[in-house]
C-alpha positions in Angstrom: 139.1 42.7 53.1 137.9 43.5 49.2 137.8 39.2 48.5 138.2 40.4 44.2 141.6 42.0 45.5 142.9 39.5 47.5 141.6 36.4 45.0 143.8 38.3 42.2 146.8 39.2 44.6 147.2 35.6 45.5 146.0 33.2 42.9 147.7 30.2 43.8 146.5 29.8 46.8 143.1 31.5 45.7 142.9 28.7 42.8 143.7 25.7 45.8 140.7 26.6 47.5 138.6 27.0 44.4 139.7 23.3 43.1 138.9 21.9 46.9 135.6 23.4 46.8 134.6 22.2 44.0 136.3 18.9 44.0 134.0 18.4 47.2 131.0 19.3 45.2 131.3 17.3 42.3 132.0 14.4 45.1 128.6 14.9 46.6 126.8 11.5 46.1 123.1 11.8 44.3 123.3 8.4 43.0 120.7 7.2 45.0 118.0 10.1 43.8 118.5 8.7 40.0 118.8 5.2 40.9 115.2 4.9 41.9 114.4 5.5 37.8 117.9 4.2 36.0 120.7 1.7 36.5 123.9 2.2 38.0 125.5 3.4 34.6 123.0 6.2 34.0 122.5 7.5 37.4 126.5 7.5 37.5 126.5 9.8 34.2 123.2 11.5 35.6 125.5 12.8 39.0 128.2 13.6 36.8 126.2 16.3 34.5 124.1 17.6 37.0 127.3 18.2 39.6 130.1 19.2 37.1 126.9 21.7 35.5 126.3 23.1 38.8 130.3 23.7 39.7 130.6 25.1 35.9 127.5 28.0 36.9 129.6 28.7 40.2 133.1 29.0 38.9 131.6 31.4 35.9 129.1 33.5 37.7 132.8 33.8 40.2 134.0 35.1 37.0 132.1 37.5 36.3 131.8 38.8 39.6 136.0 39.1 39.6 135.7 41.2 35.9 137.8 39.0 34.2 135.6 37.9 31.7 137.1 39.2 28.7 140.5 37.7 30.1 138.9 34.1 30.3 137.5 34.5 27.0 134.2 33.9 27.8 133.4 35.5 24.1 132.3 34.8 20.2 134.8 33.0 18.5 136.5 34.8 15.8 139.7 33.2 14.8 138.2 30.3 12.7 142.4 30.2 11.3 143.5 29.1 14.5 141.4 26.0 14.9 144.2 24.0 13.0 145.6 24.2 16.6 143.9 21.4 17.5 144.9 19.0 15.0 147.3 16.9 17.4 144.2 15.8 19.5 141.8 15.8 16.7 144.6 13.6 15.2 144.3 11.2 18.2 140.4 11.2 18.9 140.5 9.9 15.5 142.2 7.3 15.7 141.1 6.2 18.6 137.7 6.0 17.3 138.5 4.0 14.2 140.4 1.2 17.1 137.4 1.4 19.0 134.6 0.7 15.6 137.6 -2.3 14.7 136.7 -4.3 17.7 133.8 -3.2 18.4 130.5 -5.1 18.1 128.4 -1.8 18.1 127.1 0.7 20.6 124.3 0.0 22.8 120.7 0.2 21.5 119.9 3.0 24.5 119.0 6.4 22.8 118.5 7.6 26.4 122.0 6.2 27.6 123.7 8.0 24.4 122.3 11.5 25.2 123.3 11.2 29.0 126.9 10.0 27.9 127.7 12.7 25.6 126.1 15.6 27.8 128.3 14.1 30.3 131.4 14.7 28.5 130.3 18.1 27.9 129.6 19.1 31.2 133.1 17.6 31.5 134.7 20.1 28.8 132.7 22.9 30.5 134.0 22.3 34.1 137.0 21.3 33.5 137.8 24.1 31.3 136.1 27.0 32.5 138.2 26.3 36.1 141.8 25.2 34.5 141.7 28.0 31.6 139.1 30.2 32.5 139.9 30.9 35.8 143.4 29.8 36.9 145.2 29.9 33.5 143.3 33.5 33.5 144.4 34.6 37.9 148.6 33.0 36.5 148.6 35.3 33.3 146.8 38.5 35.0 149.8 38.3 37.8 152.3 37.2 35.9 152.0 37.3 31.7 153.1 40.3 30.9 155.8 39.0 29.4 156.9 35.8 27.5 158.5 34.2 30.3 155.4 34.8 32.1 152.8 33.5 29.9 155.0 30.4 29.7 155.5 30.1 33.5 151.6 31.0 33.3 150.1 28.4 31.3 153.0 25.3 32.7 152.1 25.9 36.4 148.3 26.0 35.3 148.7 22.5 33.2 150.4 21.5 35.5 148.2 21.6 38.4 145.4 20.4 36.1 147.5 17.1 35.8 148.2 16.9 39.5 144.4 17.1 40.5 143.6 14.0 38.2 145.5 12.4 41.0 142.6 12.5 43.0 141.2 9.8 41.2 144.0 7.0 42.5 143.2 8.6 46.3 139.1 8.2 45.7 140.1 4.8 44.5 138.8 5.2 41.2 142.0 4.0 39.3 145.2 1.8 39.9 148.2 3.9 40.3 149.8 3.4 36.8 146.5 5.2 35.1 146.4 7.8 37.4 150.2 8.7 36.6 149.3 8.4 33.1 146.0 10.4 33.5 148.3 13.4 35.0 151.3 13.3 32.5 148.8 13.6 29.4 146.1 16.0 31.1 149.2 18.3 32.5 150.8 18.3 28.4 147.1 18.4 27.2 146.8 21.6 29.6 149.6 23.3 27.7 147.9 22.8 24.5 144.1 23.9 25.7 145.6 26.9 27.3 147.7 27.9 24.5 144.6 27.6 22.0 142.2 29.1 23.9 145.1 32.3 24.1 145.5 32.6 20.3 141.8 31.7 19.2 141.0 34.9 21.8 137.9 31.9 22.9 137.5 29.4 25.5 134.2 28.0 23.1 136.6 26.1 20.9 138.9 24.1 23.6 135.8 23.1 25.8 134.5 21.4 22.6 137.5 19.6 21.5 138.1 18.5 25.5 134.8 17.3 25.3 134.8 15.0 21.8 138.5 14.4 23.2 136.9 12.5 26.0 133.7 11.3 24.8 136.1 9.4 22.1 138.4 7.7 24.7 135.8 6.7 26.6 133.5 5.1 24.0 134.1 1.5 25.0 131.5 2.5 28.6 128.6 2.3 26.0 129.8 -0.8 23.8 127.5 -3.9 23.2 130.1 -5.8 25.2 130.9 -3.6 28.4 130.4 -4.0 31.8 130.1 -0.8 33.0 132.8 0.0 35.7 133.6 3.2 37.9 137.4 1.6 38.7 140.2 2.0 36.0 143.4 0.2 35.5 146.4 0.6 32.8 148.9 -1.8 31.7 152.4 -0.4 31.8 152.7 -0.9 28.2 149.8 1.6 27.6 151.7 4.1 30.4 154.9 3.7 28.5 152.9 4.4 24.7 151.2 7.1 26.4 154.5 8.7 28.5 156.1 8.4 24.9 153.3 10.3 22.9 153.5 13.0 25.4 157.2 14.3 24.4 156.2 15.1 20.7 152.5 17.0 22.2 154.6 18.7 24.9 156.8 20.2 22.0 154.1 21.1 20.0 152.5 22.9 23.2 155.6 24.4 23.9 156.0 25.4 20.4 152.6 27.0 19.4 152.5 28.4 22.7 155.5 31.0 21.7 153.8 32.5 19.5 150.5 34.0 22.0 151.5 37.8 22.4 153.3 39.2 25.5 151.2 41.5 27.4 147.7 39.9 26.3 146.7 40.7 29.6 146.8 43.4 32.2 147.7 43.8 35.6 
């Protein structure tokens, strides 16, 4: 049994296995290595870099041993144009950051914490990225985008798995069940929007940056003067219902750039 063949003849199932694997990866606990030099919040941020890297390597040396790194656009970005893509959640991780400086009392004085938290969140744009558009966005169009209504069915089912695994974070008991609802209806409309601009700017470079400044915005209150730095999250349901509501108007804007990426960008 040829595993490329049968990875690219059945990439659902192939792409299961792949998000289980490294789910369980990213999972494994090293906390205890860095907390012998850090505190809780660092060695926390520490796991995260050095797991999600380490998943990131697999998934794109997996890549490149499928051949289908032209297809996941692992390549120099060309199409400076289509960076005005991005403007929704540019949009958003700008006005999120001017709430955040409004109440805020300043950042931390930790140079060390800084660097750890934004090379988190970019080890959280490369993982995330490189396995939801690189990979399974990349298996879903290869099988079935040769053809409008394929790149569409593509790219949803692809999003829309990417929203469903952030569920995993209500079962771990990292957050209440309202934010992990939330957390799946934005990252699944999100999805759309990644995948689509990572199509029509021919580069996954450009998406794994913006996920990453994305994040590293909504998160900035971790490293405020005033937090208490917490691994469980909650959500209030007025913040689901502001958030459910902002997601119809970035849903038809996914929907709506995503028309124009060209049929048969991909062969069988």
């Amino acid at each position: 049994m040829n595993l490329k063949n049968q990875v690219l003849k059945y990439p659902i199932l192939s792409s299961i296995i792949v998000m289980f694997l490294v789910s369980l990866l990213t999972e494994v606990k090293i906390n205890a290595f860095f907390e012998k030099y850090f505190n809780n919040q660092i060695s926390n941020y520490l796991q995260g870099i050095v797991m999600q890297g380490l998943a990131t390597i697999i998934i794109v040396i997996f890549i490149f041993y499928l051949g289908i790194q032209e297809e996941a656009k692992i390549k120099k970005f060309k199409e400076w144009k289509n960076l005005v893509l991005f403007w929704p959640l540019l949009l958003i991780s700008a006005v999120m950051f001017f709430e955040y400086i409004s109440v805020s009392t300043g950042i931390k004085q930790d140079f060390f914490l800084i660097i750890v938290y934004i090379l988190l969140f970019i080890s959280t744009g490369f993982v995330e990225e490189t396995i939801f558009r690189g990979f399974i966005t990349t298996l879903f169009i290869k099988k079935w985008g040769n053809s409008k209504k394929g790149i569409y069915f593509s790219v949803i089912i692809a999003s829309s798995i990417f929203g469903i695994l952030h569920l995993f974070n209500l079962f771990s008991g990292r957050a209440d069940l309202i934010y992990s609802l939330s957390q799946l209806i934005y990252s699944a409309v999100f999805g759309i929007i990644f995948a689509t601009c990572m199509l029509r700017n021919d580069s996954i470079w450009p998406v794994i940056i913006v996920h990453a400044i994305f994040d590293l915005v909504a998160c900035l209150g971790q490293i405020d003067n005033n937090s208490t730095f917490d691994l469980t999250k909650d959500l209030t349901w007025n913040v689901f219902i502001f958030n459910l509501v902002l997601s119809v108007p970035l849903l038809i804007y996914g929907l709506f750039i995503l028309r124009k990426v060209e049929s048969n960008v991909y062969k069988k």
